[in-house]
N, C-alpha and C positions, 0 to 999 in steps of 0.2 A: 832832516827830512823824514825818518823812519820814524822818528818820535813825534812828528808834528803827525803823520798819519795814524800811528798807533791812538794818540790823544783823540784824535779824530773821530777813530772807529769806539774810543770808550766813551765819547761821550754821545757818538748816533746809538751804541746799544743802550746806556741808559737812558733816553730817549725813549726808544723803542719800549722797552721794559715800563713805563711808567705810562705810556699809549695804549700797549695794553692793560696795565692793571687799570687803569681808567675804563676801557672797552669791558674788560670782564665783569665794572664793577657796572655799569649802562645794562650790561647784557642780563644783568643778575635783576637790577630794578624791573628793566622793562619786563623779566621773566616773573617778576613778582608781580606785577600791575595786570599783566596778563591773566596770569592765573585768577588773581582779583576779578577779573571781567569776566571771565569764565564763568566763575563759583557762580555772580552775580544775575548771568544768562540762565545757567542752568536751575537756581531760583527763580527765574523770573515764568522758564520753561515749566516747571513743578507746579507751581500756581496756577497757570495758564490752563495745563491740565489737565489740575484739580476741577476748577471751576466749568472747561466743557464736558468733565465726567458730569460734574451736578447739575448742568443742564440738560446733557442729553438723557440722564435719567429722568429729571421732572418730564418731557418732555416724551421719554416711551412710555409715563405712569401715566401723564395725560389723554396719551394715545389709545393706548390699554383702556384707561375707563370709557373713553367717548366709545370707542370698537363693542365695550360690552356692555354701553345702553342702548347704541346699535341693532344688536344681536335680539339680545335682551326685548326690543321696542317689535323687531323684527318676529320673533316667536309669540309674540303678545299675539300679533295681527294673525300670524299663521293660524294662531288655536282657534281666533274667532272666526277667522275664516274655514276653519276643518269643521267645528261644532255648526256652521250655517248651513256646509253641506251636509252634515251628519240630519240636520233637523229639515234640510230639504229633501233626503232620499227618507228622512221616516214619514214622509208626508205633512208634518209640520211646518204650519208658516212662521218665519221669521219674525 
């Protein structure tokens, strides 16, 4: 009877033993596959952005130039408007 349960208990612990090298060896892939996903995310984040930096630059350079033909369109009109009154208070018509 003590030998029928010792046999018992040796062959539930090699069992055991071989349940986990199987788990360890699951845990090892799935921690490898993972990592894989990661790298792959965090590529995929790097591109992402890369590409909203190069838009949102085109996009403040576009901003920038219309703002300083704006400006620019704006001062135009001022002078001709300063020089109309410069030539209405020297008495000069328009």
């Amino acid at each position: 009877m003590l030998t029928e349960e010792m046999t018992r208990l040796c062959g539930e612990i090699v069992a055991m033993r071989t349940r986990r090298g199987e788990l360890l060896k699951t845990l090892e892939c799935e921690s490898r596959d993972r990592r894989e996903s990661v790298s792959d995310l965090c590529g995929q984040f790097s591109k992402a952005r890369a590409g909203m930096a190069r838009r949102m630059h085109h996009d403040r350079m576009s901003f920038l130039r219309n703002l300083r033909h704006g400006v620019n369109a704006q001062r135009r009109e001022m002078r001709s408007d300063l020089a109309g009154v410069r030539r209405a208070w020297a008495g000069r018509s328009a």
